[in-house]
N, C-alpha and C positions, 0 to 999 in steps of 0.2 A: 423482838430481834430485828434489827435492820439487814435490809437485805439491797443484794446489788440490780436493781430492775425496775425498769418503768411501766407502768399499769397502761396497760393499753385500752381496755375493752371490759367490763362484766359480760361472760356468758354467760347464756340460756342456761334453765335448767336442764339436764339430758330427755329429763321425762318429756319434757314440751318436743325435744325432736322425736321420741320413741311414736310417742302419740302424732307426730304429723307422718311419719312409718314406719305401723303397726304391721306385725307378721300372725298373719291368717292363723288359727289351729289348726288346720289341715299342714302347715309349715312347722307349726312346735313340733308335733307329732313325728314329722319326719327328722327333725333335729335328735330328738330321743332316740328312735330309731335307729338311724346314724353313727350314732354316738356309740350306741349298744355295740353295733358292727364294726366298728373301729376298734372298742375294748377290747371283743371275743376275738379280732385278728391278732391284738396284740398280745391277748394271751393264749393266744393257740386251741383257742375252740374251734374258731373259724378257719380255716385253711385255705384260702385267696390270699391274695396279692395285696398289700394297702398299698395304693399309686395316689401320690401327692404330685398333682398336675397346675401349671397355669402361669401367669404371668410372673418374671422378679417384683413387676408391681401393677398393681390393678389400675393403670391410668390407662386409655380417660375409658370413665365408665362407659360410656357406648361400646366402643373394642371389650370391654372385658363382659360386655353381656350378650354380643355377640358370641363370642372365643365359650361364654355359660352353655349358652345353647347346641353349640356342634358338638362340646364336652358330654352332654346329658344324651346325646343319643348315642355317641360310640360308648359312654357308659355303660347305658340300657345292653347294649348287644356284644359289652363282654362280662357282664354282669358275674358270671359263674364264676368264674376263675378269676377276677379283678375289682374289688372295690375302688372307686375314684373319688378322690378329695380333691375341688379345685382351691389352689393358691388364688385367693382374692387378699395378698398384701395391702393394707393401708398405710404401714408406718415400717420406716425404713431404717435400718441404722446406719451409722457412716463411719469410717474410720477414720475420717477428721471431720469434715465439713462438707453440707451436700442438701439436696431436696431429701426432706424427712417423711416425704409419701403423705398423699391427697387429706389424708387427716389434717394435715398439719397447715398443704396449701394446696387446695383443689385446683388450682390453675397457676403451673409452675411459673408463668410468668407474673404473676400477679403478688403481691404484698401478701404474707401469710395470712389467712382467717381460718382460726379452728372451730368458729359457728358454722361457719358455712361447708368447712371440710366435713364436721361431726354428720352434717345434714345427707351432703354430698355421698358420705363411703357408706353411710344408715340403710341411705335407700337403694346404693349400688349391690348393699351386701343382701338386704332384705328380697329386692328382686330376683337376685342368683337364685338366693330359698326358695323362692315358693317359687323355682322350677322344679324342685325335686332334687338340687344340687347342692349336696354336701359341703361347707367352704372349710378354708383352712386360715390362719394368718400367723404372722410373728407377734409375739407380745414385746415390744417396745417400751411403748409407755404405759407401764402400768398403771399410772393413776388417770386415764382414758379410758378405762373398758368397757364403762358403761354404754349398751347401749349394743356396743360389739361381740365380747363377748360370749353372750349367751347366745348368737346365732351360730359358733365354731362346732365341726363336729370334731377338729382337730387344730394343735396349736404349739408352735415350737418354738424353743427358748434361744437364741441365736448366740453365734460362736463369741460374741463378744459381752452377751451377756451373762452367762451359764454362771461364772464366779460370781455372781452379784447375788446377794443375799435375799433382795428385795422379790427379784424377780426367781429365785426358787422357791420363796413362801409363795407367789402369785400362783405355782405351779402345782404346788400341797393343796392352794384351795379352790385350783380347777376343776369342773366335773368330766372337760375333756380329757383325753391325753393328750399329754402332753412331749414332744418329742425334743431330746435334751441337743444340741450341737456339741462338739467340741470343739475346742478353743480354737483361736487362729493360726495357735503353734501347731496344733494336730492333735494335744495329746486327747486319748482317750480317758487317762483317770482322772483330768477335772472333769469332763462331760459326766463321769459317773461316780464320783464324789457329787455333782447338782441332782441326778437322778437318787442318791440317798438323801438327798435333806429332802428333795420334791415327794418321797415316798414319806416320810415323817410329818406329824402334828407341830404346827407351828403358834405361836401368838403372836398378833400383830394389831395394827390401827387400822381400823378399815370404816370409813363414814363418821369418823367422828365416838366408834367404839371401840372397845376392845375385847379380839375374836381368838378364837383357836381355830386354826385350821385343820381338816380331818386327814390328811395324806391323800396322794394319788399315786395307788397300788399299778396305775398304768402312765407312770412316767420313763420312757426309753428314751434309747440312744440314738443318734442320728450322726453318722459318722459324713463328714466333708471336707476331709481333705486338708491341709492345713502347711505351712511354710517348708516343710519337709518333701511335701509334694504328695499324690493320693494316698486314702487309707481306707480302702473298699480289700486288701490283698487278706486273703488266707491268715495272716501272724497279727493283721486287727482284729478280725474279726475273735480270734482265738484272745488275743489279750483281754476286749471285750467280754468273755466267757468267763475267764479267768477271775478279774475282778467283778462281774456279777456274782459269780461264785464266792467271793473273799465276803464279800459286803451282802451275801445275802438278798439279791432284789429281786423282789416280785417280779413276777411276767417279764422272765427276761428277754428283749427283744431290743432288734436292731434297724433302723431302715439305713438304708443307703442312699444318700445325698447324691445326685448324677452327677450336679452341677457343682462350682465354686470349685474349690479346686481341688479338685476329684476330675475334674474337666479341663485341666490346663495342659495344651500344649506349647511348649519352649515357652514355658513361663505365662502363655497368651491364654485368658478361657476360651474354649471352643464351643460353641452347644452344636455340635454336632459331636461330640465328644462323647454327649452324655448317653448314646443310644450302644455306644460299645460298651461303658462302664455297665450299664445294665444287663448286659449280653453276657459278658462276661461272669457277673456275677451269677446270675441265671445257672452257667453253664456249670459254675463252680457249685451250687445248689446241687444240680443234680447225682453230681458224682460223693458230695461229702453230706451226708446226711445230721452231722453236728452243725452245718453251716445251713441248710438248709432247713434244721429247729429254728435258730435265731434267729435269722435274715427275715422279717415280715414282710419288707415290701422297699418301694424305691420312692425319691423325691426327682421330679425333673423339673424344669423351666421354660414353659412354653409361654407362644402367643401366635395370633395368627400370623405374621411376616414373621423371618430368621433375621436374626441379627438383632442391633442393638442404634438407639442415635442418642446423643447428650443434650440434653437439655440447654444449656450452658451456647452448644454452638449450634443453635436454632432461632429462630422467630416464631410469635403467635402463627403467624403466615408458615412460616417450612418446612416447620414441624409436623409429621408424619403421625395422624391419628388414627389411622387404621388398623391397629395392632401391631407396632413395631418398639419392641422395648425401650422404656426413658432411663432405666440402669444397666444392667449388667446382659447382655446378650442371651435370648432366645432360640430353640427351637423352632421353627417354622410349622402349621398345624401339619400341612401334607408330611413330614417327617414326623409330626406326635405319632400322628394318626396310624403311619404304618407300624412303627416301633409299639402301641399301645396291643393291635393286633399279632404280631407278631409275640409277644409278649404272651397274649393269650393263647394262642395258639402253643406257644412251645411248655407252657408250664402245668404241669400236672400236679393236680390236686393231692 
């Protein structure tokens, strides 16, 4: 079959980048581990908090191993009441056209290379681990994973993908959980129309075979908000219920997306926005006990500076690498960091 595209490059094999960064067995270990605690939050063994923390996207990996390390100690010391997942994005989607995250071009001003990206987010990702820090990402492109992956203790299917067929079998043959979006429009019954196929046995191509996939008993919802405007209120969360209920799904659970727009003020995202959605939610937790079964836990969007700069209106030169977001605007740490606490502090087990 002819196809519309010019050959740029043969890649590497993935293995030749796995093997130039390999992850310790002191770091599988913790992936398992992780992974386990992520399950039993989502299905309500464990009773903490899942907090999906960290940058819209993991660029440039110095800031984001920086932003690993302050993450791993306020971790450690709210450990009891808050599980933490950081957000180490590598691929980005766009609603038309845009930088597709370090995967794809490790140095936004540069000509895309996916060898050098694959290398680039390998060993960005690999170092997070074998701090003892749990990562998270988007699944994108799913005929990439290799390599990535199996480092995730956690991993969500994004608002624009969720109807795509491809990426809820990707999600059947995850061994993480997987966290469903809903759509752009808001609604929550395609998000959970994808969490019933992602719970189901799929068959598909994979390597050149053909596989069944086992289901993943721990695919949820991740509510964000959507053209209508937030959907964090009382009558989502309850719709949510509803059709968990209709449809039957395992470990039904919900997190609550801060950011995106769930976070928009007069139309603008705020991240500073995202520390009342959680508060809020919190506080609605406490009082309704049907909201406080389902709600596991929250997603927000940090880095270490607040705000956000475009790539597009920078130079190699003025562009700001110290952890100041290259997409969609951040949190600032000194505001994670007190909201993370705060958080622990008000929520009882």
């Amino acid at each position: 079959m002819d196809l519309n595209f010019t050959v740029v490059k043969k890649l590497p094999a993935m293995e030749s980048i796995i093997e130039a960064h390999p992850l310790s067995k002191k770091a599988e270990a913790h992936i398992a581990k992780d992974r386990k605690e992520v399950h039993d939050i989502i299905a309500g063994r464990d009773k903490r908090l899942l907090l999906i923390v960290g940058p819209c996207s993991a660029w440039p990996s110095e800031a984001a191993l920086v932003y690993a390390k302050r993450l791993k100690k306020l971790s450690d010391s709210v450990s009891k009441k808050i599980k933490i997942v950081m957000r180490v994005y590598i691929q980005k989607p766009r609603t038309i056209r845009g930088w597709l995250g370090p995967v794809n071009q490790p140095d936004p001003f540069a000509r895309p290379d996916i060898s050098k990206g694959a290398a680039y987010c390998r060993e960005m990702m690999v170092n997070i681990v074998e701090l003892g820090m749990p990562i998270a990402d988007e699944a994108v492109f799913t005929h990439n994973a290799k390599g990535f992956a199996e480092l995730l203790s956690w991993m969500a299917i994004g608002a624009r993908s969720v109807e795509d067929q491809e990426h809820r079998i990707f999600a059947s043959g995850s061994y993480c959980a997987v966290g469903m979006k809903n759509g752009t429009t808001g609604s929550v019954e395609v998000a959970v129309n994808g969490i019933v196929a992602a719970q189901h046995r799929h068959h598909a191509v994979w390597n050149g075979y053909q596989v069944e996939t086992k289901g993943n008993p721990y695919a949820h919802l991740v509510l964000r908000g959507g053209l209508l405007g937030p959907n964090y209120g009382v009558e989502h969360i309850e719709e949510a219920a509803k059709l968990f209920a209709k449809h039957r799904i395992q470990n039904p659970a919900v997190i609550i997306d801060a950011s995106h727009d769930n976070s928009k003020l007069k139309g603008v995202k705020s991240p500073s926005q995202q520390a009342m959605v959680v508060k809020e939610v919190l506080a609605l937790m406490k009082v309704n006990p049907d909201i406080r079964k389902l709600v596991k836990g929250f997603m927000v969007e940090s880095f270490l500076k607040e705000g956000s700069q475009k790539v597009e209106g920078c130079t190699p030169k003025t562009i700001d690498r110290d952890g100041l977001s290259v997409t969609d605007p951040c949190m600032g740490w000194e505001s994670t960091e007190k909201l993370v606490r705060e958080m622990a502090k008000s929520y009882a087990r």
